[in-house]
SETI-568670 format. One line per field, with one value per residue (C-alpha): residue in one letter; x, y, z; residue number from 1. Coordinates in steps of 0.25 Angstrom, whole numbers, m for minus. Each point is the difference from the previous one (the first is absolute). Layout:
<gulos>
tiza [A, ...]
px [X, ...]
py [Y, ...]
pz [Z, ...]
midren [NUM, ...]
</gulos>
This chain:
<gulos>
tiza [X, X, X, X, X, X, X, X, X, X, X, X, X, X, X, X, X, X, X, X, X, X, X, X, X, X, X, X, X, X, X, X, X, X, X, X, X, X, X, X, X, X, X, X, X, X, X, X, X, X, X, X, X, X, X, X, X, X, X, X, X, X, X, X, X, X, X, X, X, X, X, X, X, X, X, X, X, X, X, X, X, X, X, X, X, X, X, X, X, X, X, X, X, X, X, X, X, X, X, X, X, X, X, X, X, X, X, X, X, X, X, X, X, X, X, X, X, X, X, X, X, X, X, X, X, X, X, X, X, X, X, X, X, X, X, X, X, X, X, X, X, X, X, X, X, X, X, X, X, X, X, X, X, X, X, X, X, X, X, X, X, X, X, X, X, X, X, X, X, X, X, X, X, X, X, X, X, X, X, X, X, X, X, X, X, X, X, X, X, X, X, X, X, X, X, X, X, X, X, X, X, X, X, X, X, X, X, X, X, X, X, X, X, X, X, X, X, X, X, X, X, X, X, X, X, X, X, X, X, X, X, X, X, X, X, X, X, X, X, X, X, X, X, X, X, X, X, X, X, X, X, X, X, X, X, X, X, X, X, X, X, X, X, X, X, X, X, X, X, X, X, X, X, X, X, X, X, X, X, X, X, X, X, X, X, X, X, X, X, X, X, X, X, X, X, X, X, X, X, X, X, X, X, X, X, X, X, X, X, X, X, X, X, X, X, X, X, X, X, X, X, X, X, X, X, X, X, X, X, X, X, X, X, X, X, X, X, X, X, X, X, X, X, X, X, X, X, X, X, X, X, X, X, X, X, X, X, X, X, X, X, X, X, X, X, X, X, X, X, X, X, X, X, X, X, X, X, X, X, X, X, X, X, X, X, X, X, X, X, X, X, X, X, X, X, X, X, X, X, X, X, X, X, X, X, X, X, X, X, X, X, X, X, X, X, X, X, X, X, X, X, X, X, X, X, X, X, X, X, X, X, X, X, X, X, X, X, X, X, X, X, X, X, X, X, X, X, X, X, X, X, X, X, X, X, X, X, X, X, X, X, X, X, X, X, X, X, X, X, X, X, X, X, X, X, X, X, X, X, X, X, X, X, X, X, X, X, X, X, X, X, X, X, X, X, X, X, X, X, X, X, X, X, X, X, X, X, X, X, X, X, X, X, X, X, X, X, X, X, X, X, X, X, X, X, X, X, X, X, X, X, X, X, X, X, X, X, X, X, X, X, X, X, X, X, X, X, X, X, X, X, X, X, X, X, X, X, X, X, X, X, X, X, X, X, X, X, X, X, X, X, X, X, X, X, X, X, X, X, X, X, X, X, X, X, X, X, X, X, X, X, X, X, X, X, X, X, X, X, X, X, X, X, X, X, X, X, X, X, X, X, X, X, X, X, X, X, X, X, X, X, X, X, X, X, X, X, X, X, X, X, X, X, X, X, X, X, X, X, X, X, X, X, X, X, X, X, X, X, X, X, X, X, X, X, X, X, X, X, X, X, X, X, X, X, X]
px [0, 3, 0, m11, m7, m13, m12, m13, m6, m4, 11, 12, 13, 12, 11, 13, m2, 3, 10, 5, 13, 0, 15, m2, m1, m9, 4, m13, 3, m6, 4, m3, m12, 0, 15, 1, 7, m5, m7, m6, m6, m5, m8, m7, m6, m4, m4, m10, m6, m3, m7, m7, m3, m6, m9, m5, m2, m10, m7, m2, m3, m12, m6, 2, m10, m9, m3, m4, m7, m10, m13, 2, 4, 5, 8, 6, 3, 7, 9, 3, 6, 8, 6, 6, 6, 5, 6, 6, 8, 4, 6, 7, 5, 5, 9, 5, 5, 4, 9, 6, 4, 6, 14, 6, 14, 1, m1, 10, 16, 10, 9, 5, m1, m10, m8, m17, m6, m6, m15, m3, m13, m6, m5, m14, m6, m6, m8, 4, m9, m3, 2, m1, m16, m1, 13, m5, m15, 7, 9, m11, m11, 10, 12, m8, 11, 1, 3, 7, 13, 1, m1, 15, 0, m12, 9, 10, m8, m5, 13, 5, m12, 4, 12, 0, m7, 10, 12, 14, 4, 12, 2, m4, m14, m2, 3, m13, m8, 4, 0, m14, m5, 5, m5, m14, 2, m2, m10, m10, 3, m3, m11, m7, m9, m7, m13, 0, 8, 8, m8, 12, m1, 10, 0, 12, 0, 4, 16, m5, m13, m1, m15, m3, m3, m4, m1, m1, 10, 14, 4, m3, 9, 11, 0, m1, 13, 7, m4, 7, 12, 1, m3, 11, 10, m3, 4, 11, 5, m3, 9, 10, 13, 3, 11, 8, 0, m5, m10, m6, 1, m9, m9, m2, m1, m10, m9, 0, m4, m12, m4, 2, m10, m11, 1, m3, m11, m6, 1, m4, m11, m12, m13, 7, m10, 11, 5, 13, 0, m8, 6, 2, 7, 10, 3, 2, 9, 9, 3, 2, 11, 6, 3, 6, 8, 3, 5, 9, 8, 1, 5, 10, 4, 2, 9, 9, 2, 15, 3, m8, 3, m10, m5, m5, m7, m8, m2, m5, m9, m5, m3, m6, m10, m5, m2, m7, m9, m1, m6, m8, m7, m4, m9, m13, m1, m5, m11, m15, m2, 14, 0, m7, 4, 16, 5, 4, 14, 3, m7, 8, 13, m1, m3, 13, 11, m7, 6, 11, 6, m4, 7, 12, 0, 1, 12, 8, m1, 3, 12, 4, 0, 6, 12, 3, 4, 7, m9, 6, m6, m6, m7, m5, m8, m4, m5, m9, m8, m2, m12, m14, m1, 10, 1, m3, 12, 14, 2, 5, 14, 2, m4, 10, 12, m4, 2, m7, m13, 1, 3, m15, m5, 2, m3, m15, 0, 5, m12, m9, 8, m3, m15, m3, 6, m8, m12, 5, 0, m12, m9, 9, m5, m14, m1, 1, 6, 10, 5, 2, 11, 12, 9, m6, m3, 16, 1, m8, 5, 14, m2, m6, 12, 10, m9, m1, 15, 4, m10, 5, 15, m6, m8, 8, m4, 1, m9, m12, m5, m12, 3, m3, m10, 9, m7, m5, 10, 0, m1, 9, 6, 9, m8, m16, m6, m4, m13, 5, m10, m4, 10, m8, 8, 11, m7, m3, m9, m7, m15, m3, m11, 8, m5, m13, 7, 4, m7, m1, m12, m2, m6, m12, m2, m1, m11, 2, m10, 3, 12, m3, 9, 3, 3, 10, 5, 11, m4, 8, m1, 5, m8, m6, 2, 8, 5, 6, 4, 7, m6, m10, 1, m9, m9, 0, m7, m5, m1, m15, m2, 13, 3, m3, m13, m5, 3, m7, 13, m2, 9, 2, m1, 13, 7, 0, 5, 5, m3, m3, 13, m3, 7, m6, 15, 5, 7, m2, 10, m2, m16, 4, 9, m10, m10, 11, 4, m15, m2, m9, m12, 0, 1, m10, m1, m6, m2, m9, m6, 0, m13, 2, 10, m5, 6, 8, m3, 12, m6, m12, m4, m9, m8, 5, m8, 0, m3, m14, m2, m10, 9, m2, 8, m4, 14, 4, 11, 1, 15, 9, 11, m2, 12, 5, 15, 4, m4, 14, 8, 9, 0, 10, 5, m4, m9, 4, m4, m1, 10, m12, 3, m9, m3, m12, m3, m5, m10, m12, 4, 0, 12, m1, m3, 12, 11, 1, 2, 3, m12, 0, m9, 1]
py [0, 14, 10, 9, 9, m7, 8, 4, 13, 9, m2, 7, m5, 6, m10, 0, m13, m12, m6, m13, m5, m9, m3, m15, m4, m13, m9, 5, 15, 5, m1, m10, 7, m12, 6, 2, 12, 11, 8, m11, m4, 13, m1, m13, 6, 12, m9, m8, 14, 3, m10, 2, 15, m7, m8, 9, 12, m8, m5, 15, 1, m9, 4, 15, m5, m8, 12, 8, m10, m5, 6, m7, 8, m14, m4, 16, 0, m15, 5, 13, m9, m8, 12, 5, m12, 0, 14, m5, m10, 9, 8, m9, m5, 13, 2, m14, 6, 12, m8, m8, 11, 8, m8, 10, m3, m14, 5, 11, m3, m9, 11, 5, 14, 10, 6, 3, m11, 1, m4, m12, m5, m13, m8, m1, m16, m7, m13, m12, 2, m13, 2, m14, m1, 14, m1, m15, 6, 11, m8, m10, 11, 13, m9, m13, m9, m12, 8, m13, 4, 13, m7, 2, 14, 4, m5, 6, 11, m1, m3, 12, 7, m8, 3, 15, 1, m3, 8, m2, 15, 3, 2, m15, 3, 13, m7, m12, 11, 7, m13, m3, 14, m1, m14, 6, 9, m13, m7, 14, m3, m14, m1, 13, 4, 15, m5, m9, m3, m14, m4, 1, 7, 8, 2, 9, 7, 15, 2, 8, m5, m14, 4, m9, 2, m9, 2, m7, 9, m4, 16, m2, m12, 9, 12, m8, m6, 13, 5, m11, 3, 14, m8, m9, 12, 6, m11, m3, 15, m1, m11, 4, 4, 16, 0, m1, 6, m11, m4, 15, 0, m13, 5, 14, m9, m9, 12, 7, m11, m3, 14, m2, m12, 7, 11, m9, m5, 12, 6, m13, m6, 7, m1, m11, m10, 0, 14, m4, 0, 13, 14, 7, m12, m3, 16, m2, m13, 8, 13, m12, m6, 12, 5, m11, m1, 16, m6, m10, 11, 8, m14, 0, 14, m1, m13, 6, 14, m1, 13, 8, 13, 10, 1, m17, 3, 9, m10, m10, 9, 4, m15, m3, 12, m6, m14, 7, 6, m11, m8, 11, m1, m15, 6, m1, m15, 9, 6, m5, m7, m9, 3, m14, m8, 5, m7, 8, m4, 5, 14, m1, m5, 12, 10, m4, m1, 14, 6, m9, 5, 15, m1, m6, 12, 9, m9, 1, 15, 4, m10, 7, 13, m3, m9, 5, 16, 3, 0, 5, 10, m12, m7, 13, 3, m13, 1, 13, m9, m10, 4, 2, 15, 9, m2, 14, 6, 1, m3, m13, 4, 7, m12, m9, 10, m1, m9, 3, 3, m13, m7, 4, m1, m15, m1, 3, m11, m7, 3, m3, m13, m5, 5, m9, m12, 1, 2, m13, m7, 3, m3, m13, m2, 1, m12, m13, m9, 10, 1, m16, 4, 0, 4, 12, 4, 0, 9, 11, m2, 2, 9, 11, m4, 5, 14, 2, m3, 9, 11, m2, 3, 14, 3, 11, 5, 16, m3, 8, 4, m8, m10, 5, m9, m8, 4, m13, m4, m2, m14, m6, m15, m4, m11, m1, m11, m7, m9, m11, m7, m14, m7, m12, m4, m5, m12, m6, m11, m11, m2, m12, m3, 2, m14, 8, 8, 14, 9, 8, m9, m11, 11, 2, 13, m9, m7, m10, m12, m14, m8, m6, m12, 2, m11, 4, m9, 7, 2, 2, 16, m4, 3, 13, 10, 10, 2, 12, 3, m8, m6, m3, 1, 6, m4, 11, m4, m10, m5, m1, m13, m7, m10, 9, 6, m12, m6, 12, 7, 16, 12, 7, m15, m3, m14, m5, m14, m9, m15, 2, 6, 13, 12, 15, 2, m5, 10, 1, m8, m11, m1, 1, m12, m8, 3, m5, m12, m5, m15, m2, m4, 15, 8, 4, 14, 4, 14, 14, 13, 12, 8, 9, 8, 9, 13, 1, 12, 7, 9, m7, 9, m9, m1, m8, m12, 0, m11, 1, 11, m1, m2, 12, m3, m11, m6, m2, 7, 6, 4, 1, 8, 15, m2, m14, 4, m13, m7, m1, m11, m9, m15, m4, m13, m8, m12, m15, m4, 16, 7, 14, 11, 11, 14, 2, 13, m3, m11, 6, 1, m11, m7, 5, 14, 6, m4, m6, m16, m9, m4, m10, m11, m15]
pz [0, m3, 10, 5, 11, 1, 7, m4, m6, 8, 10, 0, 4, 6, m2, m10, m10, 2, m12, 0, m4, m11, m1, m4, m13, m5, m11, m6, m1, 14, 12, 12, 8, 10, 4, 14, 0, 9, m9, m7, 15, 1, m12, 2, 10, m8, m10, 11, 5, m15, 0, 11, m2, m14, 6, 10, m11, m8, 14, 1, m14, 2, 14, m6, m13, 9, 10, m11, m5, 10, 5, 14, 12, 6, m10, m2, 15, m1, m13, 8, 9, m9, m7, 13, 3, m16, 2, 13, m5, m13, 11, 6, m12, m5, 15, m3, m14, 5, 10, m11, m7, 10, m1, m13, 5, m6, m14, 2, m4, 10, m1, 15, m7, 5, m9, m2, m2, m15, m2, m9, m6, 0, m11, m5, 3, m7, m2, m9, m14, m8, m14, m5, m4, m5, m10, m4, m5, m6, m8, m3, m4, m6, m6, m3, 6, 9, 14, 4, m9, 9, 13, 2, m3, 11, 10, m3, 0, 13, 7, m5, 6, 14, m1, m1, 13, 7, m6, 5, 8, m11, m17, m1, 6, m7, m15, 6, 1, m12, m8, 5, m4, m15, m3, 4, m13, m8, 9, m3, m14, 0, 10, 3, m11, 1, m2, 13, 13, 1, 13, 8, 14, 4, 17, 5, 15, 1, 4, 12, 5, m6, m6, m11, m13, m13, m15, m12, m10, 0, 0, 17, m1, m7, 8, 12, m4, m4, 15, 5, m6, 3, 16, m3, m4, 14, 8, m8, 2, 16, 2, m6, 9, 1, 8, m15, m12, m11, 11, m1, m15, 0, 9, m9, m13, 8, 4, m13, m7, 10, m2, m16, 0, 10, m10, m13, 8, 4, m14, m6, 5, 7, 9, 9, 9, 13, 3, 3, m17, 0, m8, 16, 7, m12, m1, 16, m1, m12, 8, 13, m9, m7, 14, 6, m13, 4, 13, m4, m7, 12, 5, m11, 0, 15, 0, m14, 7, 6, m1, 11, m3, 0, m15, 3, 12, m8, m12, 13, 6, m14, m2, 13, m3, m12, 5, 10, m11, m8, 13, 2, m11, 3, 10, m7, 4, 10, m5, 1, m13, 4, 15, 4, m9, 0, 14, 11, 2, m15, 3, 12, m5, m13, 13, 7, m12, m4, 13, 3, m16, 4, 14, m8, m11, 11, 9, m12, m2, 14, m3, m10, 8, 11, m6, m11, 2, m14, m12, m14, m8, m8, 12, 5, m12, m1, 14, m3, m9, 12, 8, m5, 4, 6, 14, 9, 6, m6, m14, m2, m5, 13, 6, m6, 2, 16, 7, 12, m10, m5, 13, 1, m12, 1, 15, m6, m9, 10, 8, m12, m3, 16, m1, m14, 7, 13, m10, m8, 15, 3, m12, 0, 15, m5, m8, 5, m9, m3, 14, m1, m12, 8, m11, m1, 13, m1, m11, 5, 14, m6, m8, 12, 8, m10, m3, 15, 4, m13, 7, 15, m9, m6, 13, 8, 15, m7, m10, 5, m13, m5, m10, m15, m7, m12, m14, m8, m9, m13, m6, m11, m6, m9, m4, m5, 4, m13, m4, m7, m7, m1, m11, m5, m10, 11, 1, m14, 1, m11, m3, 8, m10, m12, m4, m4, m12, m3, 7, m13, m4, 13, 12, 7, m9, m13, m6, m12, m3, 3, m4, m14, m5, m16, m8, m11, m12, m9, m15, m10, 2, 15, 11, m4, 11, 4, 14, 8, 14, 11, 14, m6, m15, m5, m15, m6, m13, m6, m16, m4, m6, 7, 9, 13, m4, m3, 13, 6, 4, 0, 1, 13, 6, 11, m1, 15, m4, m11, 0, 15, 2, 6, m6, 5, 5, m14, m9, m14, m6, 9, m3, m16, 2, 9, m12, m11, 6, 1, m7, m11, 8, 4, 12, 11, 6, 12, m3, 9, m7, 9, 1, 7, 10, 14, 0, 12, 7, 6, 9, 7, 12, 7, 14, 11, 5, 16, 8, 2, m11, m12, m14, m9, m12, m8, m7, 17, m2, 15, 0, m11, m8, m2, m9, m9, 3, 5, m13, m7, 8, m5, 5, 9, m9, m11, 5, m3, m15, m3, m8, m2, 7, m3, 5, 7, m4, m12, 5, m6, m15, m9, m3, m15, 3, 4, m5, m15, 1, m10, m10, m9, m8, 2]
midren [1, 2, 3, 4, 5, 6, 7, 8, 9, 10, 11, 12, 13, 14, 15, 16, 17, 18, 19, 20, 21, 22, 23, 24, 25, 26, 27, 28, 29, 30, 31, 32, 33, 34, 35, 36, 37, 38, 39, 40, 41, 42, 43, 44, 45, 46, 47, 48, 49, 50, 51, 52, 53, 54, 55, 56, 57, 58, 59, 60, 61, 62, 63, 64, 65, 66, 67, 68, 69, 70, 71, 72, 73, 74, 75, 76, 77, 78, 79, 80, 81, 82, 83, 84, 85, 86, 87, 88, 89, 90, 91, 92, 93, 94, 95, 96, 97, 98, 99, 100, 101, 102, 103, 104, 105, 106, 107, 108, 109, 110, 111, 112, 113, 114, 115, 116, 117, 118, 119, 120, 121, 122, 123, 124, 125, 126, 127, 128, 129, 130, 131, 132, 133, 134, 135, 136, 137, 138, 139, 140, 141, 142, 143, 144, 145, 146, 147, 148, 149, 150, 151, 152, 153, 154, 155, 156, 157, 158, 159, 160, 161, 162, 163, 164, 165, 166, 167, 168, 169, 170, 171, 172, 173, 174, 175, 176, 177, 178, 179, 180, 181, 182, 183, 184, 185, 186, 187, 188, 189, 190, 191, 192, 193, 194, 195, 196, 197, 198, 199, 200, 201, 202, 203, 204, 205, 206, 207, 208, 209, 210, 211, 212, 213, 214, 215, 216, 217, 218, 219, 220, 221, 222, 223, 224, 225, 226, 227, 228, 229, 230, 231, 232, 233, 234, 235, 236, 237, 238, 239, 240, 241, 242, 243, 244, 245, 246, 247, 248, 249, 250, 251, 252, 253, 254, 255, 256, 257, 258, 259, 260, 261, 262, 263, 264, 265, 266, 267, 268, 269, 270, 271, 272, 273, 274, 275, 276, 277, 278, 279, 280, 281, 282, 283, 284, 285, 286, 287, 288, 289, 290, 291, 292, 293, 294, 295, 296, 297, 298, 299, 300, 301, 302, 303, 304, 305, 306, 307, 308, 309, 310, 311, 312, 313, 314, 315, 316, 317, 318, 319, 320, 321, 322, 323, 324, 325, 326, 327, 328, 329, 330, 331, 332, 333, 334, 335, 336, 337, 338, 339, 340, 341, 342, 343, 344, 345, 346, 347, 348, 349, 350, 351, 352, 353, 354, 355, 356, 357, 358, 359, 360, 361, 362, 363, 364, 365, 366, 367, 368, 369, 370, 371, 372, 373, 374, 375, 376, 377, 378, 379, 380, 381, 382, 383, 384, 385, 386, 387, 388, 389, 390, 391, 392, 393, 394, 395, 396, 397, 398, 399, 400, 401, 402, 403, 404, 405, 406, 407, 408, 409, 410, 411, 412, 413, 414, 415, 416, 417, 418, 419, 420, 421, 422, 423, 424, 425, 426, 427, 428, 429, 430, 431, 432, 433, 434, 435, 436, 437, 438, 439, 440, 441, 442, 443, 444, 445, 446, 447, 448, 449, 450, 451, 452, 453, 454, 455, 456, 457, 458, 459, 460, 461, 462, 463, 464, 465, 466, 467, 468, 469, 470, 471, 472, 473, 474, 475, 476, 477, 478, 479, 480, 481, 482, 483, 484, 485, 486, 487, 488, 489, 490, 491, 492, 493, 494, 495, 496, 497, 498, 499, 500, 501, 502, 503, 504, 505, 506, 507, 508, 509, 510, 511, 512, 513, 514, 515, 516, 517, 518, 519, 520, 521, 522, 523, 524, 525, 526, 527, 528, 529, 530, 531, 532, 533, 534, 535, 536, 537, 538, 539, 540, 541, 542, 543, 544, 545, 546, 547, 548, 549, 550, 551, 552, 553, 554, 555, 556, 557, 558, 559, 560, 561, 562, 563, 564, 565, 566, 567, 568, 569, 570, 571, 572, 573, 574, 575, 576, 577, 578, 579, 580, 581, 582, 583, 584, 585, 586, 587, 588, 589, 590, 591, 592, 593, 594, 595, 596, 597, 598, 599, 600, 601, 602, 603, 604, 605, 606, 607, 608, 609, 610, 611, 612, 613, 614, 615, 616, 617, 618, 619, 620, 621, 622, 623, 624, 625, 626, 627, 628, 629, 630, 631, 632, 633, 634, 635, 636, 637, 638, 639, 640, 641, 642, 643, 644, 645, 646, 647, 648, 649, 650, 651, 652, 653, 654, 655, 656, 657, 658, 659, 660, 661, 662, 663, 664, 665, 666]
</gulos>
């Protein structure tokens, strides 16, 4: 199983996610969920209170219906009764969660190095799906042939699927996921018409809250997927061990690329059914990354810096100002639309790196102040740039030249710096899960110790002016965060059903009439047709009068197999020579004509289909594509007994049409 925050809707939860660490890898592509790893104990039993909550939400479901149902008072009061009891054990459920959850430090780093603590995300659950009768019927009805033939190729299929569920916590589980999420390019090609739905259910539980959700369009499948990926990167980035360089570089490439993929999702699919999916929560989770991404350069930054002079402990305090803001501005997880369903311990969290960063832009300015009393005419222009808005009193180029004035001037930001680190302690004290984080009770308490010791330093008994308030300063980095956007093509991956034929004629979007066996005998002007195109060739023309038309072979007619040998993957030359080689008693050909081909629409806005909702679209296309970027993959090898490799993005043209093949009479 994946991991999740299971709880119902309404209730809100205050706890950081729960992720569990997948670092085990199965002979069969996922990883072992029976592991007894600590993480993995944890999430059995959040697995067994999903359940639960499951089962007690569709008890409330019913007593809920059946109280406005009935007529009888007696019946009213006993249901009234049941649904207190119901909303009893949902809360108890939802304390039992909240306490699982709680333990954030076992997803963080090894490392013995004190840093925040970053926050992860945790993957999207969902239930096993069954494609085996759905893809069988579809076969049998759509392609007219024997469903038996594909038995292998639906359970691999559906391994896959199990698979991905359980992704490893490193690049291996990322390319499952990926993998899993291209090959579904081809099974909506295949098996999912416009006209109708496959019969396949879809169920996946919010990240956050574990509400479920079910649809029938394979887009639901795909973004949930993509959401997972952008999960998976932020735990990947949150393990990662800061204390060094490469470790930081990892985590900053981890975070933009989670960013990057809640981006696409957010700008490529629409009117979500779990709001963990929906346009305010993914804006919420890319400023949440792109922050944390602006704090690991901070990180960088700080561990690179060697030479303490004055100029860097302005570039530090720069930098610690703008993660500041950059955290700042993931503070409308705390407005009312994301308020309860955002937990408390993020809002918290955000709240105490947003005064922790501040209180450190304003240690490393007094530092530079009071420690550095020689400035250059170069660092002193630079510095007038450095604050927001001119500070009252002396001008700052006074300042700099006195020592004495600057002694002060940093002796308030000083005071500043200690007044944003009580503020971080107290927020942090506030919230009950993240007081159980040790690591960064550590940091914050360190962090206040060194401001105060540094002002006890300043702090002189004839200094009975009242202390100047320090200006805001100015923020600034050297490196932008950067939205890296899902690269899809990093995975390449093979149609798993390729047995079917080219996808340029054998999809779910094409409609030809049945297979017709053609019974050809070569005359002496040959066998009177003309052929063009490969996989599948294509009969371009028949000669009125000849062989073929006599045996009812007509142009626009696809050759799927020869003398039961079956050819839609053959090339030209090899059909013509299977055709030349053929015996005097003739040669039989098993041949389709394509009626007609489905537009494929490439922006199809349509309405969500919520659990209990009433469907208001008709082609049960609940979620899908704004855009068909994703379109143009390559595959990832060429499959036993194939030598084709073709490129997707011309899957809706005939094979004839754009480019100029061979053509010739036999």
């Amino acid at each position: 199983m994946c991991s999740s925050d299971i709880l119902p809707y309404p209730f809100s939860i205050k706890h950081i996610p729960l992720l569990l660490d997948h670092d085990r890898l199965l002979p069969c592509l996922g990883c072992d969920p029976f592991a007894q790893t600590q993480r993995s104990k944890l999430q059995h039993r959040r697995a067994r209170i999903n359940q639960q909550i499951n089962k007690e939400m569709r008890m409330r479901a019913g007593a809920e219906n059946l109280f406005r149902a009935t007529t009888n008072n007696k019946v009213k009061e006993t249901v009234a009764l049941e649904l207190s009891f119901v909303n009893s054990n949902l809360q108890l459920l939802k304390e039992e969660l909240e306490e699982l959850n709680s333990n954030m430090e076992v997803y963080q780093t090894d490392s013995e190095a004190i840093n925040v603590p970053m926050i992860p995300l945790g993957l999207k659950e969902t239930k096993e799906v069954d494609f085996t009768v759905s893809i069988q019927d579809f076969i049998c009805e759509h392609y007219g042939e024997d469903s038996s033939l594909y038995d292998k190729e639906i359970k691999e299929l559906m391994e896959l699927r199990q698979a991905m569920r359980t992704p490893s916590r490193n690049q291996a589980g990322l390319e499952l996921l990926m993998e899993y999420y291209n090959q579904m390019y081809y099974l909506d090609q295949r098996f999912f018409p416009l006209h109708r739905n496959l019969g396949v259910h879809f169920h996946w539980y919010d990240s956050l809250t574990g509400v479920p959700s079910c649809q029938h369009t394979l887009a639901f499948e795909k973004g949930s997927v993509l959401f997972n990926i952008g999960a998976l990167y932020t735990q990947i980035g949150a393990r990662q061990d800061r204390s060094a360089t490469a470790g930081i570089d990892k985590a900053i490439d981890a975070f933009q690329r989670a960013a990057g993929a809640f981006h696409y999702l957010k700008e490529n699919f629409s009117n979500a059914p779990s709001l963990d999916m929906s346009s305010p929560s993914l804006c919420m989770l890319v400023r949440l990354m792109v922050a944390q991404v602006q704090e690991c350069v901070f990180e960088r930054i700080t561990l690179t810096t060697l030479d303490m002079n004055f100029t860097s402990q302005l570039h530090l305090a720069q930098e610690a100002a703008r993660v500041s803001e950059h955290v700042s501005g993931c503070q409308t997880m705390t407005q009312p639309l994301m308020k309860d369903y955002v937990p408390f311990s993020w809002a918290s969290m955000v709240q105490v790196k947003s005064e922790h960063f501040r209180a450190l832009s304003h240690y490393y300015t007094a530092v530079a102040h009071c420690n550095h009393m020689c400035k250059s005419h170069q660092t002193t222009e630079a510095f007038l740039q450095f604050y927001i808005n001119v500070p009252a009193g002396p001008k700052l180029s006074q300042v700099l030249r006195d020592p004495e004035k600057s002694r002060k001037l940093g002796k308030a930001h000083l005071r500043r710096a200690v007044i944003r680190h009580e503020e971080a302690m107290r927020v942090h004290s506030l919230c009950k899960i993240l007081r159980k984080m040790d690591i960064l009770q550590d940091v914050l308490s360190l962090m206040h110790k060194r401001s105060l010791d540094k002002y006890s330093e300043l702090d002189r008994e004839d200094d009975f002016d009242e202390t100047a308030e320090a200006p805001e300063i100015q923020s600034h980095t050297h490196q932008k965060p950067d939205i890296t956007p899902p690269n899809f093509s990093s995975v390449q991956v093979t149609d798993i059903f390729q047995k079917l034929g080219p996808l340029s004629v054998f999809c779910a979007r094409a409609r030809w009439g049945p297979i017709r066996v053609i019974c050809l005998q070569r005359g002496e002007g040959g066998l009177g047709l003309t052929l063009r195109g490969d996989s599948p060739v294509l009969v371009a023309g028949v000669v009125p009068g000849g062989c073929a038309a006599e045996a009812g072979l007509r142009e626009g007619d696809y050759i799927v197999a020869i003398d039961g040998q079956d050819c839609k993957w053959a090339k030209h030359g090899e059909v013509v020579n299977m055709l030349k080689s053929c015996s005097d008693r003739g040669v039989e050909l098993s041949v389709v004509t394509l009626h007609s081909h489905e537009s494929q629409v490439s922006k199809c806005v349509c309405v969500f289909e919520a659990v209990v909702s009433i469907c208001v679209c008709k082609c049960d296309r609940y979620f899908t594509f704004v855009s068909a970027s994703l379109l143009n993959w390559n595959r990832k090898k060429k499959r036993e007994g194939s030598g084709v490799t073709k490129r997707l993005g011309s899957t809706f043209s005939l094979s004839f049409g754009s480019t100029r093949d061979a053509e010739a009479m036999y």
